[in-house]
Short mmCIF file of the C-alpha atoms (twelve columns), coordinates in Angstrom:
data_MODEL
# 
_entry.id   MODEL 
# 
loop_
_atom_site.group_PDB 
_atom_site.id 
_atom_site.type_symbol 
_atom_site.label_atom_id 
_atom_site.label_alt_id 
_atom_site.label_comp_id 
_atom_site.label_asym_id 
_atom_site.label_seq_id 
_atom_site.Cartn_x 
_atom_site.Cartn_y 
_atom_site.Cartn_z 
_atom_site.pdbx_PDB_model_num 
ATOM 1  C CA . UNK A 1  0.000  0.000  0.000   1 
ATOM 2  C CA . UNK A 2  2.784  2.462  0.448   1 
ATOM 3  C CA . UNK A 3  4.321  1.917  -3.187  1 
ATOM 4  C CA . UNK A 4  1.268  2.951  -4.301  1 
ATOM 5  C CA . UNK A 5  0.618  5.749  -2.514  1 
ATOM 6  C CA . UNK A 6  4.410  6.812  -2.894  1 
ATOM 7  C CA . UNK A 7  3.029  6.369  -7.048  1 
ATOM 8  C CA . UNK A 8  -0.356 8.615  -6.237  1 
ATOM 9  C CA . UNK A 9  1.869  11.252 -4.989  1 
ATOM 10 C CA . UNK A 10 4.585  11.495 -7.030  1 
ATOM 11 C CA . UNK A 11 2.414  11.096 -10.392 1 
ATOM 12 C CA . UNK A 12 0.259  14.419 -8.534  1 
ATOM 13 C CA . UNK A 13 3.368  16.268 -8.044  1 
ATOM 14 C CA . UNK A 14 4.458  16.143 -11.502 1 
ATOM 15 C CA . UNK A 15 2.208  16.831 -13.031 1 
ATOM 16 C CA . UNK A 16 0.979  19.531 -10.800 1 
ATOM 17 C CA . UNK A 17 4.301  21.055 -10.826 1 
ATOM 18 C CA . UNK A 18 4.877  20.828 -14.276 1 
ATOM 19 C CA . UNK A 19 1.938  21.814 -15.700 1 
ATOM 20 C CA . UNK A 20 1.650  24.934 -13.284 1 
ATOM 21 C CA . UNK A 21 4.640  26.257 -15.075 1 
ATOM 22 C CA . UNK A 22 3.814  25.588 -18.344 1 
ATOM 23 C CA . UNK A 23 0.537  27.055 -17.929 1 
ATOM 24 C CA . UNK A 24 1.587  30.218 -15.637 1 
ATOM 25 C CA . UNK A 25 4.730  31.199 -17.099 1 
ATOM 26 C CA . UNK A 26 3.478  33.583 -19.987 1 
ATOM 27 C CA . UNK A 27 0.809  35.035 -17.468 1 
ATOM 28 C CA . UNK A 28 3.313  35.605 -14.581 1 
ATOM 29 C CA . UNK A 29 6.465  37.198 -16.569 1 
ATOM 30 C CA . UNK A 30 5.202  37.570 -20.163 1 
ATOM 31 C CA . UNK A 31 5.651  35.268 -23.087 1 
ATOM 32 C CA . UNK A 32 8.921  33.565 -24.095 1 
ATOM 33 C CA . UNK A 33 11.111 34.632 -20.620 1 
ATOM 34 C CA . UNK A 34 11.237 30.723 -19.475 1 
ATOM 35 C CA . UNK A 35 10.238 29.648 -22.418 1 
ATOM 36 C CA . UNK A 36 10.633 25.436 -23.015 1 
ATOM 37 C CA . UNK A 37 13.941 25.818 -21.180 1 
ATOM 38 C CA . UNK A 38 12.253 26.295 -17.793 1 
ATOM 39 C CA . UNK A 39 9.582  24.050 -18.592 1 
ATOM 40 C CA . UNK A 40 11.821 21.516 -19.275 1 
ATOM 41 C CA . UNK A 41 13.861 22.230 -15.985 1 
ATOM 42 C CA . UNK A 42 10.796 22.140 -13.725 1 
ATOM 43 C CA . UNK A 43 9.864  18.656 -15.120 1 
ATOM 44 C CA . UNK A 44 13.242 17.555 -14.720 1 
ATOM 45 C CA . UNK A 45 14.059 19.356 -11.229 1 
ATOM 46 C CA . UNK A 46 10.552 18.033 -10.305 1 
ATOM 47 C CA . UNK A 47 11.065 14.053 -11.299 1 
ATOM 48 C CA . UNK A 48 14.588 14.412 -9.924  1 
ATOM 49 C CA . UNK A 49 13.474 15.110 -6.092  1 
ATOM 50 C CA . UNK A 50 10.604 12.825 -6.338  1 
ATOM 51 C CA . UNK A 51 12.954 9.692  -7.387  1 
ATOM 52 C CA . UNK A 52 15.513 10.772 -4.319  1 
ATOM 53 C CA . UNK A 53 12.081 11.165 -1.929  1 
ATOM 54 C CA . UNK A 54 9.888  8.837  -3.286  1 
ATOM 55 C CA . UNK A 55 12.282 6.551  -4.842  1 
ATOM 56 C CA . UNK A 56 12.667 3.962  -1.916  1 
ATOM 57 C CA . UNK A 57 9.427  3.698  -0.969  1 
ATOM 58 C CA . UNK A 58 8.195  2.822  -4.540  1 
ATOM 59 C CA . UNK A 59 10.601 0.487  -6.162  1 
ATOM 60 C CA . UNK A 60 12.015 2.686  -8.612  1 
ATOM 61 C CA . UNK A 61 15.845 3.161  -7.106  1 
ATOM 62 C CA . UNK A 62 15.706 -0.561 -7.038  1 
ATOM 63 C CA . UNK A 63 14.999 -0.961 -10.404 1 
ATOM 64 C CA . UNK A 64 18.230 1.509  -11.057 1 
ATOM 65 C CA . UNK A 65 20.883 -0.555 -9.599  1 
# 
């Protein structure tokens, strides 16, 4: 039960995360300042913390080694 809801809230986070900046960063700072670039690093920043968090209660750093 806890590998799955380590899953429920990791799969929230990202995309809640990641689609908040996508959607908010032309409204926030005008179009084209982050661009893809800091779309791409939220996603990326965001999955990054969630494997070192989430990673061991999930399976998913076992599955790495």
């Amino acid at each position: 039960m806890r590998a799955y809801l380590g899953e429920l809230i990791g799969t929230f986070t990202l995309v809640f995360i990641g689609t908040s900046v996508a959607t908010l960063q032309g409204f926030l700072s005008g179009y084209g300042d982050t661009g893809w670039l800091g779309i791409s690093f939220a996603f990326g920043g965001t999955l990054m913390v969630l494997v070192w968090v989430i990673g061991p209660v999930s399976g998913c750093i076992s599955t790495l080694r």
